[in-house]
C-alpha positions in Angstrom: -0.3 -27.9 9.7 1.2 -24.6 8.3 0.2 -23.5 5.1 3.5 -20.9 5.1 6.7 -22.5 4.5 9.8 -19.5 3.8 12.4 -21.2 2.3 15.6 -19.2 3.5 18.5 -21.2 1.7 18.1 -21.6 -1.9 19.6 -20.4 -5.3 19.3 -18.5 -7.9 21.4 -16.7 -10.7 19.8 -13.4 -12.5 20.4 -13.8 -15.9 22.6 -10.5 -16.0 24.6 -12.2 -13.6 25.0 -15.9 -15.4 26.1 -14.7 -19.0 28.7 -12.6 -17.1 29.8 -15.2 -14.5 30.2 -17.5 -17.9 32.2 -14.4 -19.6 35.1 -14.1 -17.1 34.9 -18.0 -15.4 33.8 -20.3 -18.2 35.4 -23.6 -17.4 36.0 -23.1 -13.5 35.6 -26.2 -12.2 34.3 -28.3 -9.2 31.3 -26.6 -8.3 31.8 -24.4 -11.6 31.0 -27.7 -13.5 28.0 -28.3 -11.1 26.0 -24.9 -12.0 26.9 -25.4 -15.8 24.7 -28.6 -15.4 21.9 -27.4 -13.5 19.0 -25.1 -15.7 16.9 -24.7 -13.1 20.2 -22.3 -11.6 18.9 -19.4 -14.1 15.9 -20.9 -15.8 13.5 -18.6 -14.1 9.9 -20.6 -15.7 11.6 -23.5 -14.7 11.9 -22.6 -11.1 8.4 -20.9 -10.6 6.7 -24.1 -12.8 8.8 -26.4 -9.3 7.6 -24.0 -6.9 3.9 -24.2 -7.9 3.9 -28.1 -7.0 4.4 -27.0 -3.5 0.9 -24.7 -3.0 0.9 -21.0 -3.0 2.3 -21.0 0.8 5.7 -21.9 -0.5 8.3 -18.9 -0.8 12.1 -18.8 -1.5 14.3 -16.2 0.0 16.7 -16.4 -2.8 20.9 -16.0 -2.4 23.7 -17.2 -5.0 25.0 -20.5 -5.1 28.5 -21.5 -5.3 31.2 -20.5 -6.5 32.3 -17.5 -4.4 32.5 -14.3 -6.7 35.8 -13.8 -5.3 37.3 -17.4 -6.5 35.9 -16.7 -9.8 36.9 -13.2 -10.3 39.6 -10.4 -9.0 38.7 -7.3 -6.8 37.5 -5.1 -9.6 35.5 -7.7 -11.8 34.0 -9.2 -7.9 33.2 -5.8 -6.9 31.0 -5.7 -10.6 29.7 -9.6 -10.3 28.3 -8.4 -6.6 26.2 -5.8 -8.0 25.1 -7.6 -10.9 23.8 -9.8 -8.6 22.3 -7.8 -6.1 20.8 -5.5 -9.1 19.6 -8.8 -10.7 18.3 -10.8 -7.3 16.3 -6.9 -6.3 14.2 -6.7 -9.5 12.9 -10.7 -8.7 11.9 -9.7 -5.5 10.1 -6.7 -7.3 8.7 -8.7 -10.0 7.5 -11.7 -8.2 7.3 -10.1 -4.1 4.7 -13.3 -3.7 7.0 -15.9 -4.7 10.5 -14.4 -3.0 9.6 -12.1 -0.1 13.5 -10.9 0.4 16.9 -11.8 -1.3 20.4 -12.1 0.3 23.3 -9.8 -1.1 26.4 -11.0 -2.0 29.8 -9.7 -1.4 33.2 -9.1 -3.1 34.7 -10.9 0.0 38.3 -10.4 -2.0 37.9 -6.4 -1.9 37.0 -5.9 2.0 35.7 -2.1 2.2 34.2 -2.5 -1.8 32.3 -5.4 0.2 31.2 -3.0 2.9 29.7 -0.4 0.9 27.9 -3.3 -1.2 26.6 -4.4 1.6 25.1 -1.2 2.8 24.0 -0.4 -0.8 22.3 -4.0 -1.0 20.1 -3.7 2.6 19.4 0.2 2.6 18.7 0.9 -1.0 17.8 -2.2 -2.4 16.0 -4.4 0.8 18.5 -7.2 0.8 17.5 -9.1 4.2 20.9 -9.7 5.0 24.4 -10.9 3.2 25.9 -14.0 2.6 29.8 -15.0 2.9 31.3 -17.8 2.5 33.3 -20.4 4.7 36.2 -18.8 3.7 37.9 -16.0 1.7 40.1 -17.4 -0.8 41.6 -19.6 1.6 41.6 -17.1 4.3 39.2 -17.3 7.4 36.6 -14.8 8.1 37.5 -13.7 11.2 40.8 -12.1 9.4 41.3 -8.5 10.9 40.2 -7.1 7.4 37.1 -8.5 7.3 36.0 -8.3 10.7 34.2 -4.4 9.8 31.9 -7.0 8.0 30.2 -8.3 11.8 30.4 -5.0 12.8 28.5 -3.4 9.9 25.7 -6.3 10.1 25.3 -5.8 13.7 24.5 -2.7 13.4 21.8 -3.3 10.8 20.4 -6.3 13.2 20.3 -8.5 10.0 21.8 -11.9 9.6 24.7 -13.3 7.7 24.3 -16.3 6.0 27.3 -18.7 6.0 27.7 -20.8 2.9 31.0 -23.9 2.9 33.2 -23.1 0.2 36.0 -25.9 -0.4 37.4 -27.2 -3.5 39.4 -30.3 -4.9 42.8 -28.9 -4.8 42.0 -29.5 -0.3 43.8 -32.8 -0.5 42.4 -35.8 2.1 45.8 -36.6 2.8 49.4 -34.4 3.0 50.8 -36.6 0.2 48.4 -35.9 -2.3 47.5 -33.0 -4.4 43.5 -33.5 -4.5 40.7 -34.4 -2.6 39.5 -37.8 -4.5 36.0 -39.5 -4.6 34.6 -35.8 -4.0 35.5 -36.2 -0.4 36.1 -32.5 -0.6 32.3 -31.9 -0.6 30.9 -34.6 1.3 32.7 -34.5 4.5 34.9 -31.2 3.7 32.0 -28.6 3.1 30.5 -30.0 7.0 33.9 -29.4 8.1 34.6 -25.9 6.5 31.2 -24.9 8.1 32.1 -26.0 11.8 36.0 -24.1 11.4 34.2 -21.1 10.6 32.3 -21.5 13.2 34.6 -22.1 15.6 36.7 -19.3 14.5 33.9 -16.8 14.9 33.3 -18.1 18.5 36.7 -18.3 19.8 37.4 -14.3 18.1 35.0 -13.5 20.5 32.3 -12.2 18.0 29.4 -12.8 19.5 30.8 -11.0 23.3 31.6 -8.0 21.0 28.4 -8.1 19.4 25.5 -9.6 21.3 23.3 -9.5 18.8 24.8 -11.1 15.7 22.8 -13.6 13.7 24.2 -16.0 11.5 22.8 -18.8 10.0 24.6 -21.8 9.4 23.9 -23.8 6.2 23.3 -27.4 6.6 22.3 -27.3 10.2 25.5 -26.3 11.6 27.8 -28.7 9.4 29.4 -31.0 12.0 28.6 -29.1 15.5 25.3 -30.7 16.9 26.7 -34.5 16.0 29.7 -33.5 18.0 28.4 -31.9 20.6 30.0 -33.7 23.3 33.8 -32.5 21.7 32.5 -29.3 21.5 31.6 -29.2 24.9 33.5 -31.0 27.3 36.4 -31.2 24.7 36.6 -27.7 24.8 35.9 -26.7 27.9 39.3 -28.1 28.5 41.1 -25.6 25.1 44.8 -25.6 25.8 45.5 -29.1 27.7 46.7 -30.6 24.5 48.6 -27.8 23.2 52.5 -26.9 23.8 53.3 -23.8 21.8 50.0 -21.5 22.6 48.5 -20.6 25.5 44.6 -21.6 24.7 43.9 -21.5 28.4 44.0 -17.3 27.9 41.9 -17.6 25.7 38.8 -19.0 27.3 39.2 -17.3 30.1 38.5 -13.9 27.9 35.1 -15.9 27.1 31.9 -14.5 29.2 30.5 -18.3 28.5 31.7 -22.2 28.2 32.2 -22.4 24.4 29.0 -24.9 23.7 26.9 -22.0 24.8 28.1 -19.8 21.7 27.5 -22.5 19.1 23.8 -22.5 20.1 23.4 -19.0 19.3 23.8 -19.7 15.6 20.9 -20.3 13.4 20.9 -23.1 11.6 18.5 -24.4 8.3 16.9 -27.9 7.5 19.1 -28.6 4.3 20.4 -31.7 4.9 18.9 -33.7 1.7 15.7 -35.3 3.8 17.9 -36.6 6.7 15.5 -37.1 9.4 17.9 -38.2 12.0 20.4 -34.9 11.2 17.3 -33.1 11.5 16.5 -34.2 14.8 19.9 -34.1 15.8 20.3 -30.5 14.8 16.9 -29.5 16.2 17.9 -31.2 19.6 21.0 -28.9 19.4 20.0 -25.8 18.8 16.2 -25.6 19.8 13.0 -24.8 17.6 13.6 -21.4 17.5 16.9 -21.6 15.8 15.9 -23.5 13.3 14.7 -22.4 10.0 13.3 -23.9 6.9 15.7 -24.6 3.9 16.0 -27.2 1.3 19.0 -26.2 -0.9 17.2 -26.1 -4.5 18.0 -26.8 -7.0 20.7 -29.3 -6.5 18.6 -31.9 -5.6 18.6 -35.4 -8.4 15.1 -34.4 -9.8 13.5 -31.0 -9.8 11.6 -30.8 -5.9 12.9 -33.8 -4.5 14.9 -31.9 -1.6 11.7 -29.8 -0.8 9.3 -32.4 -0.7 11.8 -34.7 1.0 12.8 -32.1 3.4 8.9 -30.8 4.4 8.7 -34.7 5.0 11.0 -34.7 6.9 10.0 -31.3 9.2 6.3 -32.6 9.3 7.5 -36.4 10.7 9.3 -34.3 14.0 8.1 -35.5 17.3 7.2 -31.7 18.1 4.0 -29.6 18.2 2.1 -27.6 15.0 3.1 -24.2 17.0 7.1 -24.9 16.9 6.9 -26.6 13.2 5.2 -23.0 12.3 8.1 -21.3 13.4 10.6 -23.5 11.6 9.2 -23.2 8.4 8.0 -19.3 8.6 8.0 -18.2 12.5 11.5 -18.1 12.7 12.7 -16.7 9.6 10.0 -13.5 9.3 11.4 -12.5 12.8 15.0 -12.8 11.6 14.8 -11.0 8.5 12.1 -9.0 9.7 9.3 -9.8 6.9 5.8 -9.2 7.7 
């Protein structure tokens, strides 16, 4: 059994960064009222204290957590909250290099060229081992023709951008209402926000403009390896159930079917102890695609999604050699961590 276990998709607020998220958002709600109720979001002790139940094999690669800087705040104030957070997320990875190898930088998505200079700031003078974006950008998808320098800039450094769903209340379930009820907006919309972007990055034709992109996917690639059958033969047939656009153009500009682009996104193991979306996932996109996450600290109890997640990866019918590379292999390749 490994004794390293990189934990690539967790969350953390730097305490320069929480008083002023709390200063300029104070009642946001949805996921605002989430983070409000969760110490273990900024409570640094707190979080090494969980982390020592785990051995001293246990790391977390640490990023933001919901909300998006750019729902929370305008251009100027983002462009601020980004490198607060970047500032704040460095010096951990200074202080305590044992406990978080790398951080991920975050972005003032609603200020696209302020986002590109952060993000350049954040991985060549600061280390950040890649960015993370959202599902979408206030609404707007990520493959908008403002945002796309983003993939370029990324590709060119080699390092990965993590995806994280973003999706609120006011997405109603149906047309004749005005909110999502029963928190249907998270449950089954966050899945579904993290497929579209998916899907939108493929079809733009991303990954034939840039071979080497690496995203990861939170959640193991939201809805995509349970639906792999729609996402394959459905749409190797794009266009025959359309009137007004001519999809069938589109594909043809592909180099591949579109299945084969889904599987070159990484994907992470936090799916709250699932062990059949694991295997689903893992089926999907292959042991070397897969990396090691569990989400803290949303979980009920302090280290229930760790534990229940490393029960989860250590129950798969595959050998010690591949469950090495899920829970460090992988990830100290992608971010390039030695």
């Amino acid at each position: 059994m490994t004794s390293r276990k990189l934990d690539v998709f967790n969350h953390f607020f730097p305490e320069a960064y929480y008083r002023k998220m709390l200063e300029i958002a104070p009642s946001h709600k949805d996921m605002g009222k989430r983070i409000r109720n969760i110490p273990l979001l900024h409570d640094l002790d707190g979080r090494l204290r969980v982390m020592d139940v785990f051995g001293d094999g246990y790391q977390q690669i640490l990023s933001l957590p919901s909300p998006p800087i750019e729902v929370i705040a305008g251009p100027r104030e983002a462009v601020e909250l980004a490198r607060i957070a970047n500032d704040g997320l460095a010096d951990l990875v200074r202080r305590h290099p044992d406990r978080f190898p790398a951080f991920v930088a975050s972005l003032p998505m609603n200020a696209p060229d302020a986002a590109i200079d952060e993000a350049q700031r954040a991985i060549g003078e600061l280390g950040a081992c890649g960015v993370q974006v959202f599902s979408n950008v206030n609404g707007a998808p990520l493959t908008s023709p403002e945002l796309l320098p983003l993939f370029d800039v990324m590709a060119q450094y080699d390092r990965p951008i993590w995806i994280h769903p973003a999706r609120g209340a006011d997405v109603a379930d149906y047309k004749t209402e005005q909110s999502s009820l029963f928190e249907i907006w998270w449950t089954f919309g966050w899945p579904y926000e993290t497929s579209v972007a998916m899907a939108r990055i493929v079809f733009a034709g991303l990954f034939d403009t840039h071979p080497n992109l690496k995203i990861i996917t939170h959640h193991m690639g939201g809805m995509i390896p349970y639906f792999e059958g729609r996402v394959g033969h459905g749409w190797d047939q794009l266009g025959t159930r359309s009137s007004d656009v001519d999809y069938k153009a589109i594909l043809a500009k592909l180099e591949r079917r579109p299945i084969d682009y889904f599987r070159l996104f990484y994907a992470d193991t936090a799916l709250f102890g699932a062990a059949a979306g694991t295997a689903c996932g893992l089926s999907f996109f292959g042991v070397d695609r897969v990396l090691f996450a569990s989400d803290t600290p949303f979980e009920p109890q302090p280290g229930v999604y760790i534990r229940e997640t490393m029960d989860v990866i250590d129950r798969l019918a595959i050998s010690d050699a591949e469950r090495a590379r899920i829970y460090a292999g992988n990830a100290l390749a992608l971010l390039k961590l030695t």
